[in-house]
C-alpha positions as MATLAB code, in Angstrom:
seq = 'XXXXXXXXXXXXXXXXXXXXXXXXXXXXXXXXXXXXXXXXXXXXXXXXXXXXXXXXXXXXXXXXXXXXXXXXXXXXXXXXXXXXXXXXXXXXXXXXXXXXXXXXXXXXXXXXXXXXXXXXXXXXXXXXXXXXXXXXXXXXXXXXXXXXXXXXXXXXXXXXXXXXXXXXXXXXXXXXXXXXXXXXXXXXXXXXXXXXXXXXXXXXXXXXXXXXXXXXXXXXXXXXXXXXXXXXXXXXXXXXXXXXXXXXXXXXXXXXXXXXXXXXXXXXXXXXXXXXXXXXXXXXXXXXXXXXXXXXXXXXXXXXXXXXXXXXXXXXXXXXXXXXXXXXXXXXXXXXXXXXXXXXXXXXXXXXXXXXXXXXXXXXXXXXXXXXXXXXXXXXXXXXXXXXXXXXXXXXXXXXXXXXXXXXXXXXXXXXXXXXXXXXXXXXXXXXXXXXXXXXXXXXXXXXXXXXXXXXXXXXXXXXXXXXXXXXXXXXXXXXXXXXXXXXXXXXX';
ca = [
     128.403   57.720  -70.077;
     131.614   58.660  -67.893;
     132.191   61.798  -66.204;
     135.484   62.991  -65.529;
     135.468   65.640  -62.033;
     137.704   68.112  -61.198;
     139.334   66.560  -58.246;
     139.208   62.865  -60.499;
     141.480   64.678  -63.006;
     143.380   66.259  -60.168;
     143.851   63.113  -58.476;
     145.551   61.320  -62.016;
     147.426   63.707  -62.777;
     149.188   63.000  -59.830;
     149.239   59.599  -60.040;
     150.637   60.290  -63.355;
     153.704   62.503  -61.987;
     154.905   60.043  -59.476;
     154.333   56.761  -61.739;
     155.652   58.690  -65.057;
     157.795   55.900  -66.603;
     159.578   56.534  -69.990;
     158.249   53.685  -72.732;
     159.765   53.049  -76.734;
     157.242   54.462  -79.171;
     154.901   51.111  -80.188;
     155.656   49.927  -84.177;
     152.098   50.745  -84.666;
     152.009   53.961  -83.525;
     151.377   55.426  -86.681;
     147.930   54.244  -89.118;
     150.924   53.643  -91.940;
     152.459   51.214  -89.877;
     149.256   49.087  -88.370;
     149.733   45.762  -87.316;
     148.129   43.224  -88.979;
     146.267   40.653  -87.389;
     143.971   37.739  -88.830;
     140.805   36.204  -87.905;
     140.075   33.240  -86.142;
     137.077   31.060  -85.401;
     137.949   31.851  -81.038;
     139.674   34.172  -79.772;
     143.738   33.989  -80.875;
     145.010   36.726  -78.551;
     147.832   39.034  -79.999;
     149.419   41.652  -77.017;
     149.280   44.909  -77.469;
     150.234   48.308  -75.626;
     149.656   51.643  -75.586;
     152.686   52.677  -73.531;
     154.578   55.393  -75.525;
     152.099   55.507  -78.014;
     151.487   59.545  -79.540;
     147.673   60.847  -81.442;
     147.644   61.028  -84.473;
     146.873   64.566  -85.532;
     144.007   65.732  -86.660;
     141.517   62.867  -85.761;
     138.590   62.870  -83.595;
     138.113   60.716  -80.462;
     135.564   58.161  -81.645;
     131.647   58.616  -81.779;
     131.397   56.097  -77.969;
     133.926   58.197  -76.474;
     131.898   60.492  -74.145;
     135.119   62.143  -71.961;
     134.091   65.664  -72.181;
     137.488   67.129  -71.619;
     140.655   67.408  -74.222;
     140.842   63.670  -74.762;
     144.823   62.383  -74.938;
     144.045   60.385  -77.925;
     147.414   58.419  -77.678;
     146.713   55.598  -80.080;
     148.220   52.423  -81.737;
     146.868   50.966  -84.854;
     145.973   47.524  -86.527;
     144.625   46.226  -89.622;
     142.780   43.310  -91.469;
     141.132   41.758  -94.230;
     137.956   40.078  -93.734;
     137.275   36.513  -94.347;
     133.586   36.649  -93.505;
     130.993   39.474  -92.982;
     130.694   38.928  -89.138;
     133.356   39.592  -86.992;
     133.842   40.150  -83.091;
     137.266   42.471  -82.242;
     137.969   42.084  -78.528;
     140.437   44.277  -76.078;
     141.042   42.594  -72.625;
     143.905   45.036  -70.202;
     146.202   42.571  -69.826;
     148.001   41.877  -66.314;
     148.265   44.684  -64.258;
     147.031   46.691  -66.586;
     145.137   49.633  -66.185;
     143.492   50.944  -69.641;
     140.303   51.504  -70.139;
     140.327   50.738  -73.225;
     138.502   52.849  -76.359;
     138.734   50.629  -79.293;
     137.199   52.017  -82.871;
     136.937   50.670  -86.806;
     137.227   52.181  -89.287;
     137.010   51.801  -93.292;
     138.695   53.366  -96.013;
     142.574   54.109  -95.701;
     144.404   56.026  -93.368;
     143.969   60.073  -93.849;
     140.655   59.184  -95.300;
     138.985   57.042  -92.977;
     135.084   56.245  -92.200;
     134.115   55.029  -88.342;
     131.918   52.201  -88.497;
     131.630   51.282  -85.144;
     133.081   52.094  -81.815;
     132.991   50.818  -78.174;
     133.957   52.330  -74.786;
     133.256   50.042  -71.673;
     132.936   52.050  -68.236;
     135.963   51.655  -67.150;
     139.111   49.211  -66.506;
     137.732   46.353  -68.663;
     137.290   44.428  -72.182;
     136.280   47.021  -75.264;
     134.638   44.233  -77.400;
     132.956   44.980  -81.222;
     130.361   42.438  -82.952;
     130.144   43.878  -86.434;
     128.489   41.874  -89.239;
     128.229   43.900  -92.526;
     132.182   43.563  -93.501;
     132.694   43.295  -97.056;
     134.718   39.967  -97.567;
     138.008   40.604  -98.829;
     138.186   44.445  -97.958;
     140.786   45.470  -95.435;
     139.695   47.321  -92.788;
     141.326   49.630  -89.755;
     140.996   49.897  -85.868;
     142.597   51.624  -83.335;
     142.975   51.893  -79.778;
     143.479   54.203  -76.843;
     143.045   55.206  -73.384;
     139.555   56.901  -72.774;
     140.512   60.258  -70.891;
     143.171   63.183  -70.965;
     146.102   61.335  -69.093;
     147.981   58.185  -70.823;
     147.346   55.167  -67.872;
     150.365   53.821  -65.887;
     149.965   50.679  -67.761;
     148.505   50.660  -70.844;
     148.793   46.836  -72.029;
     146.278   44.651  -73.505;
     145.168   41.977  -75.582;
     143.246   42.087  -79.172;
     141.805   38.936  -81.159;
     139.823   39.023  -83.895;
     136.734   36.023  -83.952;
     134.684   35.783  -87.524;
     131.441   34.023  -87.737;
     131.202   31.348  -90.751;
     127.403   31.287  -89.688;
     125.797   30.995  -93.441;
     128.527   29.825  -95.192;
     127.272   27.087  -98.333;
     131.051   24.571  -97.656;
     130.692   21.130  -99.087;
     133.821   19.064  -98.389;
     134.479   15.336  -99.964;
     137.192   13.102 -100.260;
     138.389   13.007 -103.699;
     141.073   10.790 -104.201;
     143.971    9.503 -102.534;
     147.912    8.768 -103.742;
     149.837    6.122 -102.216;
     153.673    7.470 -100.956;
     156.101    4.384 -100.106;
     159.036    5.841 -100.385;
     158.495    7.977 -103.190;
     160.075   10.906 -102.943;
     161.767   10.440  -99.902;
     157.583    9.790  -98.834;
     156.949    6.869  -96.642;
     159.497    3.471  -97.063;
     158.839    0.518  -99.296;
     159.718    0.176 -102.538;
     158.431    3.035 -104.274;
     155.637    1.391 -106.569;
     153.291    3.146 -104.901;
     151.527    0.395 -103.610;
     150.832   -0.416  -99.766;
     152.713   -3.525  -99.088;
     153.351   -5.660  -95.652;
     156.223   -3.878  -93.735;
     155.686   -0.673  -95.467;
     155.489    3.046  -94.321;
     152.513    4.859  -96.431;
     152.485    9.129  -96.612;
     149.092    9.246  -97.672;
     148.333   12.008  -99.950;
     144.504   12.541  -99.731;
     142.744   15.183 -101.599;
     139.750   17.062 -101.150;
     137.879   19.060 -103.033;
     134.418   21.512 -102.338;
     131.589   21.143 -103.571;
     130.244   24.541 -102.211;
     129.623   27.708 -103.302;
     132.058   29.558 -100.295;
     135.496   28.898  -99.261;
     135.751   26.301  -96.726;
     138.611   27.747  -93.887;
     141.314   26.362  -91.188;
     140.661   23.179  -93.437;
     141.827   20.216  -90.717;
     141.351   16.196  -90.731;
     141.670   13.233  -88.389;
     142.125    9.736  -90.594;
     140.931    6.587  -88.781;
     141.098    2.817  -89.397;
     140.106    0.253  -87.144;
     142.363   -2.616  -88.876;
     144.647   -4.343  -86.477;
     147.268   -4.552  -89.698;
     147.339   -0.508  -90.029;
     149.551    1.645  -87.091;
     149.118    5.552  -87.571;
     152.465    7.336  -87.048;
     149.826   10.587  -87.517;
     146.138   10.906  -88.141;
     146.185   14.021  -88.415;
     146.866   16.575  -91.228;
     145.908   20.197  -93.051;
     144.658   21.644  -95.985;
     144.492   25.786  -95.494;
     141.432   27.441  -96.987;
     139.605   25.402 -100.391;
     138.104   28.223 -102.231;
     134.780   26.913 -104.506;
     135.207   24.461 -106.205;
     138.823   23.561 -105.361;
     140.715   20.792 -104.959;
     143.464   20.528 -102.525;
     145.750   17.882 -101.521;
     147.973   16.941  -98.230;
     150.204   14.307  -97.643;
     150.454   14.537  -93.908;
     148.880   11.402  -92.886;
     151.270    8.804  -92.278;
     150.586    4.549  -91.143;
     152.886    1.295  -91.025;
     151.191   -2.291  -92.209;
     152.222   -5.069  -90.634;
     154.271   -7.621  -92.387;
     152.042  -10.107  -91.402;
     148.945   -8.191  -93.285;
     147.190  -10.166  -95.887;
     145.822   -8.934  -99.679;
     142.671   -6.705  -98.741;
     140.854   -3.855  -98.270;
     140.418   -1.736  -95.268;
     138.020    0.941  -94.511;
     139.572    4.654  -93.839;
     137.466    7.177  -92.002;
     137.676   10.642  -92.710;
     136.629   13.557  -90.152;
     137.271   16.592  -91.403;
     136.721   20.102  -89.469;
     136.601   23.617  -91.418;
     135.396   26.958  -89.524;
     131.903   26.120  -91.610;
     131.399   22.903  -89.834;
     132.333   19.067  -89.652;
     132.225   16.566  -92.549;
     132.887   13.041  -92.735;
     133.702   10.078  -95.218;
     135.474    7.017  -96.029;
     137.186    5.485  -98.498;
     139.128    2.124  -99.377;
     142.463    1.152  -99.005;
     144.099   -1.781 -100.482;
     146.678   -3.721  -98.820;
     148.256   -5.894 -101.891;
     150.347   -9.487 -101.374;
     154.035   -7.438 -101.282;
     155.340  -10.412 -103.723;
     153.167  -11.062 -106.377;
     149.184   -9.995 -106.967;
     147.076  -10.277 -110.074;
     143.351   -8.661 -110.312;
     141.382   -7.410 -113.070;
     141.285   -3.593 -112.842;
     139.879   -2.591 -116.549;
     137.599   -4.376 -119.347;
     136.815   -3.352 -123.043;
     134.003   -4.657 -124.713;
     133.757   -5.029 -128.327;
     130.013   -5.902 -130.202;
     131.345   -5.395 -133.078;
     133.528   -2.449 -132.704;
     137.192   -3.971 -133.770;
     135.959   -7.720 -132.235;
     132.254   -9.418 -131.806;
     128.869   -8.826 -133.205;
     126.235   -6.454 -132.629;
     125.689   -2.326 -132.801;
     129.379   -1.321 -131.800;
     127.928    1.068 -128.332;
     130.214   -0.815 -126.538;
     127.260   -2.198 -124.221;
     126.181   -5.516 -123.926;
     122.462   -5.769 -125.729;
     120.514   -9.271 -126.673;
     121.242  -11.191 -129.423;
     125.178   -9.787 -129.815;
     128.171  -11.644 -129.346;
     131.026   -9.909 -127.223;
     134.968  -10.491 -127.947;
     135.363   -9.123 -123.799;
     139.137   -8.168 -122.865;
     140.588   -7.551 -119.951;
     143.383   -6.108 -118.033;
     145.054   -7.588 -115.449;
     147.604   -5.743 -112.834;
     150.288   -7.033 -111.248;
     150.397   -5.243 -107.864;
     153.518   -7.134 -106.257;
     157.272   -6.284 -106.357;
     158.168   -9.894 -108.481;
     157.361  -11.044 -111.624;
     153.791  -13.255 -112.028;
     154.964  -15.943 -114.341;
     152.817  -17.899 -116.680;
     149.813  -16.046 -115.820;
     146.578  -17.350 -117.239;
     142.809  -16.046 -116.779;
     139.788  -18.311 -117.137;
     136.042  -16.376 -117.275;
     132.672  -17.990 -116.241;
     128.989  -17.180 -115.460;
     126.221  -19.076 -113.758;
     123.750  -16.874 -115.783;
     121.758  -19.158 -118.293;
     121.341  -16.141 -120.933;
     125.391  -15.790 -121.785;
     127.036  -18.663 -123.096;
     130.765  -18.267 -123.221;
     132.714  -19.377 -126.660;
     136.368  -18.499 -125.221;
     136.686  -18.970 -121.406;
     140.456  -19.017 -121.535;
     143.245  -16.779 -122.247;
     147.094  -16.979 -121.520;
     148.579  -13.868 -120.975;
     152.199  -14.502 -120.601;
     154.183  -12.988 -118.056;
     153.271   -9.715 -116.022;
     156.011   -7.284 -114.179;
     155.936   -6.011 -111.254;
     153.797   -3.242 -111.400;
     152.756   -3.724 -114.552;
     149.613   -4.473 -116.541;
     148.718   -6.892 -119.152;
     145.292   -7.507 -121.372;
     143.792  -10.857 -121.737;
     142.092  -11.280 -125.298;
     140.059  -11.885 -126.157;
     137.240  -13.729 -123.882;
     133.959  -14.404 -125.846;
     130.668  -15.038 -125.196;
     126.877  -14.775 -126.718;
     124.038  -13.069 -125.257;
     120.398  -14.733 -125.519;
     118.171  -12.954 -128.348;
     115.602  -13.002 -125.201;
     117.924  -11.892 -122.572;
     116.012   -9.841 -120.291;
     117.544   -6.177 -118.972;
     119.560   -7.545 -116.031;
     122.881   -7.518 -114.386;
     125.456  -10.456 -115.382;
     127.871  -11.788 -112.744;
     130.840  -12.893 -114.244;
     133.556  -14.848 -112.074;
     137.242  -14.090 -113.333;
     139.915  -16.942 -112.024;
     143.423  -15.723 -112.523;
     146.452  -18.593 -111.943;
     150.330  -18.159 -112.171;
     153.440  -19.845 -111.229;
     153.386  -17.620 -107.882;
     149.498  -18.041 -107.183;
     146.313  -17.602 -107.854;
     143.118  -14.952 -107.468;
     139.726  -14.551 -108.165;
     137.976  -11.929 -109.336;
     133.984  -10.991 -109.604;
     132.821   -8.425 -111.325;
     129.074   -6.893 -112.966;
     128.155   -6.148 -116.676;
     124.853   -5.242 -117.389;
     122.530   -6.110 -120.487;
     120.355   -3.605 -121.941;
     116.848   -4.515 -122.941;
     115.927   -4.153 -126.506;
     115.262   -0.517 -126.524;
     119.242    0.192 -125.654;
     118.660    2.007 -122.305;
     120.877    4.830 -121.803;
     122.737    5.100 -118.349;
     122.385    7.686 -115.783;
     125.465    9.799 -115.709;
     127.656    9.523 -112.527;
     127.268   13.098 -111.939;
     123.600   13.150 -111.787;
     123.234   11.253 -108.818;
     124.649   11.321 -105.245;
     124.933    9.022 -102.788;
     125.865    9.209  -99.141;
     127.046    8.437  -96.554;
     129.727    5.929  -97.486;
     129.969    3.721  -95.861;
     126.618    3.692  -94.497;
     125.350    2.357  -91.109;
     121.141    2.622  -90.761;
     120.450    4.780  -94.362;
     121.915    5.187  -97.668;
     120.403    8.922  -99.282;
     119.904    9.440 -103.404;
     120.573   13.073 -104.023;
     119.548   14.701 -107.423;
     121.722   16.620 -108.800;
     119.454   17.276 -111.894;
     116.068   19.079 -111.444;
     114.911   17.089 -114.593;
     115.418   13.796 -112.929;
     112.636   11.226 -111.204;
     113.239    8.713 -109.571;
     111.241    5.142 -110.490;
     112.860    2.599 -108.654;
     115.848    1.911 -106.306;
     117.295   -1.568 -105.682;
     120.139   -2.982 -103.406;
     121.762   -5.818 -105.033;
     125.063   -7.766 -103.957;
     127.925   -8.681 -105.892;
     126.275  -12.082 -106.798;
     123.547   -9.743 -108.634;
     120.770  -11.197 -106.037;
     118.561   -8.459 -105.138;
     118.574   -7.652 -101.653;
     116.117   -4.253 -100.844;
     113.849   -3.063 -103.472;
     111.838    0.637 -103.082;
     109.391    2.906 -105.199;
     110.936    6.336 -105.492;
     112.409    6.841 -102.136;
     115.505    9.197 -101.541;
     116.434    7.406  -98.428;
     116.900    3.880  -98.223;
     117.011    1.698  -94.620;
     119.717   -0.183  -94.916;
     120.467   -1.937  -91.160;
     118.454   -5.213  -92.219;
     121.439   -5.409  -94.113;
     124.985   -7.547  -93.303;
     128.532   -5.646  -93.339;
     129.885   -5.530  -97.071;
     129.994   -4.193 -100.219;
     126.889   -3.660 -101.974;
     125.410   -2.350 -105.369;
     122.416    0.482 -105.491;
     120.578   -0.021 -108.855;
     118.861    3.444 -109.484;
     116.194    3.542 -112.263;
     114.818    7.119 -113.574;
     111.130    7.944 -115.212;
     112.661    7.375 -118.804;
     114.484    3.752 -117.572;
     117.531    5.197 -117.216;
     119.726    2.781 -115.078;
     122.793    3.794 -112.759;
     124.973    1.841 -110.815;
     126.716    2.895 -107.534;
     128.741    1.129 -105.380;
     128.287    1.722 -101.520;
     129.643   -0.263  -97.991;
     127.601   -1.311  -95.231;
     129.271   -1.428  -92.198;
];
């Protein structure tokens, strides 16, 4: 508690005659015209004064303030809306300052206004408030003035406002990603949106979150340890995501050499919110810049418009599949004479059609190779098929491997993709199965490669140790209580 004596009072009001000094009335003098200030995760300082600053009538000093005379009162006033329930308001004099500082907050709205909390630090020094039951969204009041009867020489200061996302349920993932080279005035190339050797990519990458609170400050750092990629910035912003929300930024920006070859490289994600840190990665293909061909869709028919069999549009024993496929040209020239020839090492499909000319494919373009055709053996068990897809043209040729997978009799139903989660990816030591259905249970897990060979098999685990395992891309094989099956693709690094 302070105690203001006679000859203290005395002694400032003449201090107060001699260092009188004529100030302009502050712009937030008046609780109509308050200042608004935002939040931060640290301390943003904004300055502040109370020079010139007059009461405003009618309204008590604040419930800390224990000056025992006719306080002065001579306030300024600032305002804001809460992100979060906690939240730390700080006053620090600033300079040569000499306030000592009463700072109070209030709710409601100016002539009707309810103290929450208040703060008066003996003497010249930092008025600081740690409040925690804001309502999030409301906007709130606070004001500040000089504790005593006799306005200070020098009344400036500082005032931040700090919230606390302690609590906060923020998911972030990488969603997608959109390839800029040129378009739009976006990055240089030629505009197909396609990274090509010698090009300049804006990366648009979007995220979305998968909590129940909105993430805030929403900030990444992209990464790629590929000699052939050159950031020209890693670094980019999304605002706030709200729940559930997607949001996209196209601020990253990288060069490939022209000497870069057709592949894929591996782009790591770190991205910071108030809420915390989350990381992922993702793929990025690098295509051939003149001409590129690769499978990138299939159809099967059993019977549905082509083949044999029940028309699901699965492969099951016994049926015989008219397979097409669609091929992409991802250059900037014309493929020429392009042709596609299918085979399998598997001993339960024997191909009919292993050959299919598809003509000529743009740049850019895509094309569909029909129809491919093959039988499956009445006794095929369930399993997955590896199928090796050789595409030639004029320009070149590519190879292409993909997975289908035979049901047993029974017709097993798949595990939706939205059922099960799996992360981190890439993955270093562990791979984790999350459930995002109460009803499922897992039976088995299995690590396969793109050959199909099984590599790690486990009961039902939700964490699998991966680090026996070389760098690459794998398949996890997930089986439920009901012999469900999905299929996830993951990279080992």
């Amino acid at each position: 508690m302070k105690k203001a004596t006679f000859l203290s009072i005395i002694m400032l009001a003449i201090s107060s005659i001699f260092t009188q000094q004529t100030f302009a009335q502050p712009v937030n003098d008046a609780c109509t015209n308050a200042t608004v200030i935002t939040s931060n995760a640290t301390c943003v300082t904004m300055d502040g004064t109370v020079n010139g600053a007059t009461a405003t009538a009618g309204l008590v000093q604040g419930s800390c303030d224990a000056y025992s005379g006719t306080y002065a009162g001579e306030d300024v006033w600032y305002s804001f809306t809460a992100q979060y329930a906690s939240n730390t308001i700080q006053v620090r004099p600033r300079g040569s300052s000499s306030i000592d500082a009463v700072l109070v907050i209030y709710s409601g709205t100016c002539g009707n206004l309810t103290e929450l909390d208040c703060d008066d630090t003996s003497g010249v020094g930092d008025a600081t408030i740690s409040y925690s039951n804001f309502v999030v969204g409301e906007t709130y009041l606070f004001r500040i003035y000089d504790y005593g009867s006799v306005a200070p020489p020098n009344g400036d200061f500082t005032i931040c406002v700090m919230h606390s996302a302690s609590g906060a349920n923020v998911d972030i993932e990488y969603q997608n990603h959109i390839t800029l080279d040129g378009v739009g005035g976006n990055g240089t190339g030629d505009s197909d949106r396609l990274g090509e050797p010698g090009e300049t990519i804006s990366l648009a990458v979007n995220l979305i979150n998968n909590g129940t609170t909105t993430a805030h400050n929403v900030s990444g750092t992209l990464a790629c340890t590929d000699s052939d990629i050159t950031f020209v910035s890693n670094t980019a912003s999304w605002a706030n995501i709200g729940p559930g929300a997607s949001e996209s930024t196209n601020d990253f920006s990288f060069s490939i050499a022209n000497s870069a070859i057709e592949k894929d490289v591996i782009m790591s994600l770190t991205v910071n919110t108030d809420e915390g840190t989350f990381t992922d990665s993702f793929l990025f293909h690098i295509y051939d810049g003149n001409v590129s061909v690769h499978k990138n869709d299939q159809l099967i028919r059993d019977g549905n418009g082509g083949g044999t069999g029940n028309s699901n549009g699965q492969l099951d024993p016994g049926e015989a599949i008219s397979l097409e496929l669609k091929l992409h040209n991802g250059g900037t020239s014309i493929a020429h004479n392009v042709s596609a020839v299918l085979s399998t090492s598997d001993s339960d499909i024997t191909i009919s059609n292993n050959t299919v000319n598809v003509g000529d494919i743009a740049a850019g373009s895509d094309a569909w190779a029909q129809s491919f055709a093959f039988d499956i053996a009445n006794t095929c068990p369930e399993k997955d098929i590896v199928f090796t897809l050789t595409i030639s043209a004029n320009e070149g040729s590519w190879i292409d491997q993909f997975v289908l997978h035979v049901n047993d009799a029974a017709s097993i139903n798949s595990i939706a993709k939205n059922e099960i989660k799996i992360f981190p990816n890439p993955a270093s030591q562990y791979i984790n199965i999350a459930l995002q259905n109460d009803e499922i249970e897992l039976q088995k897990v299995e690590i396969l490669n793109l050959s199909g060979q099984l590599m790690l098999r486990e009961g039902s685990v939700e964490q699998m140790n991966i680090s026996s395992l070389r760098s690459g891309l794998y398949l996890i094989k997930i089986t439920d209580e009901n012999d469900r099956v999905g299929y996830y693709k993951f990279i080992k690094q």
